[in-house]
N, C-alpha and C positions, 0 to 999 in steps of 0.2 A: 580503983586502980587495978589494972590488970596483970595477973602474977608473967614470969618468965615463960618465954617463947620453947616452946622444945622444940630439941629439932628432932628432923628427920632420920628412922631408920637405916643404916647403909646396907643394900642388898647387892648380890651379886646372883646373876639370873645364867643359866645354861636351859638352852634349847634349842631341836636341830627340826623338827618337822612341824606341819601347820598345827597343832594345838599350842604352840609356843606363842601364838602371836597374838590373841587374848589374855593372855595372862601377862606376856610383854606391857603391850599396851596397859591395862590394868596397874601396873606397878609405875609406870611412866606417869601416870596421872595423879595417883595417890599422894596427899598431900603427907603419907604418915612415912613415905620410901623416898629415899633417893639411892636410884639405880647408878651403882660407882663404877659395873662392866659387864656387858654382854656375854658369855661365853659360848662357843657354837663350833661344829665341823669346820676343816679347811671346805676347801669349793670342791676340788676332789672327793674327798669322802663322802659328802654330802649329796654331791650325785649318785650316790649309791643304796641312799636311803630311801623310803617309798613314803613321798610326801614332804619330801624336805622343804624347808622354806628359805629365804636370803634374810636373816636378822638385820642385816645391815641396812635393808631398806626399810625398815618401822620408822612411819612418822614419831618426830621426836625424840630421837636417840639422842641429835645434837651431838653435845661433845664428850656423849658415855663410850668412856675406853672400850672397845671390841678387840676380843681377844679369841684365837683361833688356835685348837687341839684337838689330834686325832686319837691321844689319851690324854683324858682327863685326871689319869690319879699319876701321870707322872712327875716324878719329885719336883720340877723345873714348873709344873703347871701348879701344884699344891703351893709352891712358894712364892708364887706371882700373887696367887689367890690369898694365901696368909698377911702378903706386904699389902693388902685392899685394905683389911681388917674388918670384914664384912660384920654385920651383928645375923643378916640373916642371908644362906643358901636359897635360891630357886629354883627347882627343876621340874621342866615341862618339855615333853617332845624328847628324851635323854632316853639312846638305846640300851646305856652301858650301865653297870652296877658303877657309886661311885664306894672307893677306896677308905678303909677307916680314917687314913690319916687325913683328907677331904674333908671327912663327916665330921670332924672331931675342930675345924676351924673355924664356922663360924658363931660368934659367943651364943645366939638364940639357935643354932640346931638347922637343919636342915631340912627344907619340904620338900615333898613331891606330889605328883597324879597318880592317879591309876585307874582305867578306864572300864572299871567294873563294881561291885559294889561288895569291897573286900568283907571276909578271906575269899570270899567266891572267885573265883577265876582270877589267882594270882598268873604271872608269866608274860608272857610275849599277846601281841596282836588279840584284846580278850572280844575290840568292840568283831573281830571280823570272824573270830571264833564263832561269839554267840549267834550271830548272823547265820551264818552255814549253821550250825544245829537248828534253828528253826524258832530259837528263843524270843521273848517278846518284851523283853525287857534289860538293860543295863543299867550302869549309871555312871559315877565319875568320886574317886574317893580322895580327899587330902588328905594327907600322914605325913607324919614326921618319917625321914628317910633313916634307914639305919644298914648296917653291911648286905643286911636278907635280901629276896627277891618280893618286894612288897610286903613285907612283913611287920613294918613299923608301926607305931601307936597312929588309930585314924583320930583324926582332927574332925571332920566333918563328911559326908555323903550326901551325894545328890541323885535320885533315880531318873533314868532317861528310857522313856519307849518307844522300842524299837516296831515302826508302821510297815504294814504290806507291801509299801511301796519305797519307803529306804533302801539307800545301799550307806556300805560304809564310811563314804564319804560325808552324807548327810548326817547318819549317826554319828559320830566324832565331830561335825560343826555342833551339833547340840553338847558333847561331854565336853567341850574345850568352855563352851560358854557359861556349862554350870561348875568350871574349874576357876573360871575367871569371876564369876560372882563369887563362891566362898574366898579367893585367894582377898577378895575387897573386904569383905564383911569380917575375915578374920587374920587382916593384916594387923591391927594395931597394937592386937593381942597377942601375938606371935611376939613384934618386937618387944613388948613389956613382956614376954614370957611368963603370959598366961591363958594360953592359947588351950582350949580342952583337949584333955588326949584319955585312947581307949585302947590297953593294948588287945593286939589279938590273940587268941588263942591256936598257939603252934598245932594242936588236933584239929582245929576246924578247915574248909578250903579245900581247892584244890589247883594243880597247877599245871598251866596248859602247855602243852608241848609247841614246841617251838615250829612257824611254820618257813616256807621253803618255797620260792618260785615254781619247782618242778610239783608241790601238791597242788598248784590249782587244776590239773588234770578231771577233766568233767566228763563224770561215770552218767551217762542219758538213761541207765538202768537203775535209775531210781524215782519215787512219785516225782510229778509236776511242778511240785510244790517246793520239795526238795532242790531242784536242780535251778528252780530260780533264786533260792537263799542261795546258793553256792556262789551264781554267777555274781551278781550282787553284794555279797559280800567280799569279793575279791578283787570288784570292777577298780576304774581309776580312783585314787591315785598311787593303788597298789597294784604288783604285775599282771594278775586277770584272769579267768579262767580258758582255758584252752582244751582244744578237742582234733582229733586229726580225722579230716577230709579229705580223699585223693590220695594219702599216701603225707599229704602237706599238715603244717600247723596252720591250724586256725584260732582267731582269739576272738572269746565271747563274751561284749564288754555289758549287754543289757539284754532283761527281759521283760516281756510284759505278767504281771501279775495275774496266775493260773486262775481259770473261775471252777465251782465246786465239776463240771461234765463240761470235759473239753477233749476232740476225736482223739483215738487212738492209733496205735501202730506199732513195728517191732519199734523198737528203742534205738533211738538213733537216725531213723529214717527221717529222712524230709518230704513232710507231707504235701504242704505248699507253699509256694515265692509268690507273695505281691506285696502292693502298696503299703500294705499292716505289718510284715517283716517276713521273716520264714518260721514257718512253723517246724517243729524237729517232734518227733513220738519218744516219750518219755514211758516208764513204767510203773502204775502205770500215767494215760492223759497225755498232755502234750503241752509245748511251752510257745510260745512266738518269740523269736528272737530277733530284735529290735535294732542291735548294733553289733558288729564286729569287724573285722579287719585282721589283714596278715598278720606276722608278729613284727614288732617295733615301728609298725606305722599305726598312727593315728584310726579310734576309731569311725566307720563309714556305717550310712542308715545298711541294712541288713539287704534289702532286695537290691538295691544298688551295687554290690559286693557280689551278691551271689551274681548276678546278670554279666558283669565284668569277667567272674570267671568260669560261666554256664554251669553255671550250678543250678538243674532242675528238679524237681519232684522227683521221689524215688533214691536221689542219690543218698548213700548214708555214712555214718560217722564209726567211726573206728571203736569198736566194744575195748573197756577199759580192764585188764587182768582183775579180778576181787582182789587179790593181794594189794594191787599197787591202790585199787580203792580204797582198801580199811589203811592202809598209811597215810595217803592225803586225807583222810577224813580223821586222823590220830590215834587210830581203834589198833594197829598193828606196825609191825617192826620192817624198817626200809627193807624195800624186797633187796634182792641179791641182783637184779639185771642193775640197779640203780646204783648199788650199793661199792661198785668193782667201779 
């Protein structure tokens, strides 16, 4: 005879950008959850975030309340959330720190991601961070969420490697998927609360500076190598890297992968336009640039762009102050032209 049926965990999920929608999904299916409400940005705010997603259209939502705030720890949202009576919080995709009094409502505690393999690289944007330095590895950390900036006890890690040929977009589909496997394998224990936890150590880590559309400004006076991590790590579905030609913005959404001896030139020059993209002289080497376009329009193949707006050999790009470099690259304090 088979003993008593248990039921389902009740969760309540927040999430505003694409890694929400693997872990969405994931909890929708889970036979140990049942998701009682969505939580997510108005449409407004959400347009404003880089990567946002529509929760409302995840298959299988059905008829799970969605519930829409542009704060989350305001008292009117905490008490909507308290009348759930959730057993467990889920946040994925969630720009904001949430609120003690938040944290302190669901009876099993509260999870999150974090797209690095903590304490390493707590803070803001870490897969696009590591990207632009040149790193070759990330990963994807569950924790229990607590008032800090990532600072809560981890639950689990997953390492993700970061290829030659990644941009940020690819790396975040891989930390979203190894976010959505632990959140499976250690949902049941979460609601029986007894999920492993390991606190971190307040001396370890460090925490990245927060980034800012104006730093993707793309300094071509640095290696080859370099300047295609930058572009790459900033491409879509974040605002992108940019460089001024002509006096104009230009935006540069793709590169090809530097080989070890590739021609030179001053930095900045455009060596040559064809078929294969434009090539621009970096410092040193040179990069081929694959994709770009004005600002706010869509990106176009690279020699198609330049040809539209006679853009030939010789012409070159705007040297980048070092100041305003070592700040987009987080090494230095917002210059003073930026700063007023």
């Amino acid at each position: 005879m088979s003993g008593p049926q248990r039921s389902s965990g009740r969760v309540v999920f927040v999430g505003a950008v694409h890694e929400a929608l693997p872990a969405l999904s994931t909890l929708l299916a889970h036979p140990a959850a049942r998701v009682v409400a969505v939580l997510t940005p108005p449409a407004e705010q959400a347009r404003q975030l880089s990567g946002a997603v529509d929760l409302a259209a995840v298959g299988g939502l059905g008829g799970v309340r969605l519930l829409r705030a542009d704060d989350i720890n305001a008292p009117a949202v905490v008490g909507t959330v308290r009348r759930l009576a959730p057993d467990l919080l889920v946040v994925v995709g969630w720009t904001r720190l949430l609120g003690p009094e938040l944290l302190s409502v669901p009876a099993r505690g509260c999870v999150g991601f974090h797209a690095s393999l903590l304490p390493r690289h707590r803070g803001r944007a870490p897969v696009n961070w590591a990207i632009l330095r040149g790193e070759t590895l990330t990963g994807n950390t569950m924790l229990f969420l607590d008032p800090g900036a990532d600072t809560g006890d981890i639950i689990d890690q997953r390492p993700v490697r970061i290829r030659a040929d990644d941009t940020c977009a690819t790396v975040y589909e891989r930390v979203a998927a190894a976010g959505a496997q632990m959140l499976a394998e250690h949902l049941p224990a979460l609601l029986a609360g007894t999920a492993p936890r390991r606190p971190q150590s307040p001396s370890e880590g460090d925490l990245l500076p927060r980034r800012t559309p104006a730093m993707g400004i793309l300094d071509w006076n640095r290696p080859a190598r370099a300047v295609h991590d930058w572009v790459r790590a900033l491409t879509r579905p974040y605002p992108g890297a940019f460089s001024a030609l002509h006096g104009n913005r230009t935006m540069i959404w793709r590169t090809r992968p530097p080989g070890e001896s590739e021609p030179d030139g001053p930095a900045g020059t455009i060596l040559a336009v064809d078929q294969a993209g434009v090539r621009v002289a970096t410092s040193p080497g040179s990069v081929v640039v694959t994709s770009m376009s004005d600002p706010d329009q869509p990106p176009r193949h690279a020699a198609d762009w330049c040809a539209e707006h006679g853009i030939r050999p010789g012409a070159r790009f705007a040297a980048v102050p070092p100041a305003l470099a070592r700040w987009a690259r987080g090494e230095g304090p917002r210059p003073e032209v930026l700063a007023r």
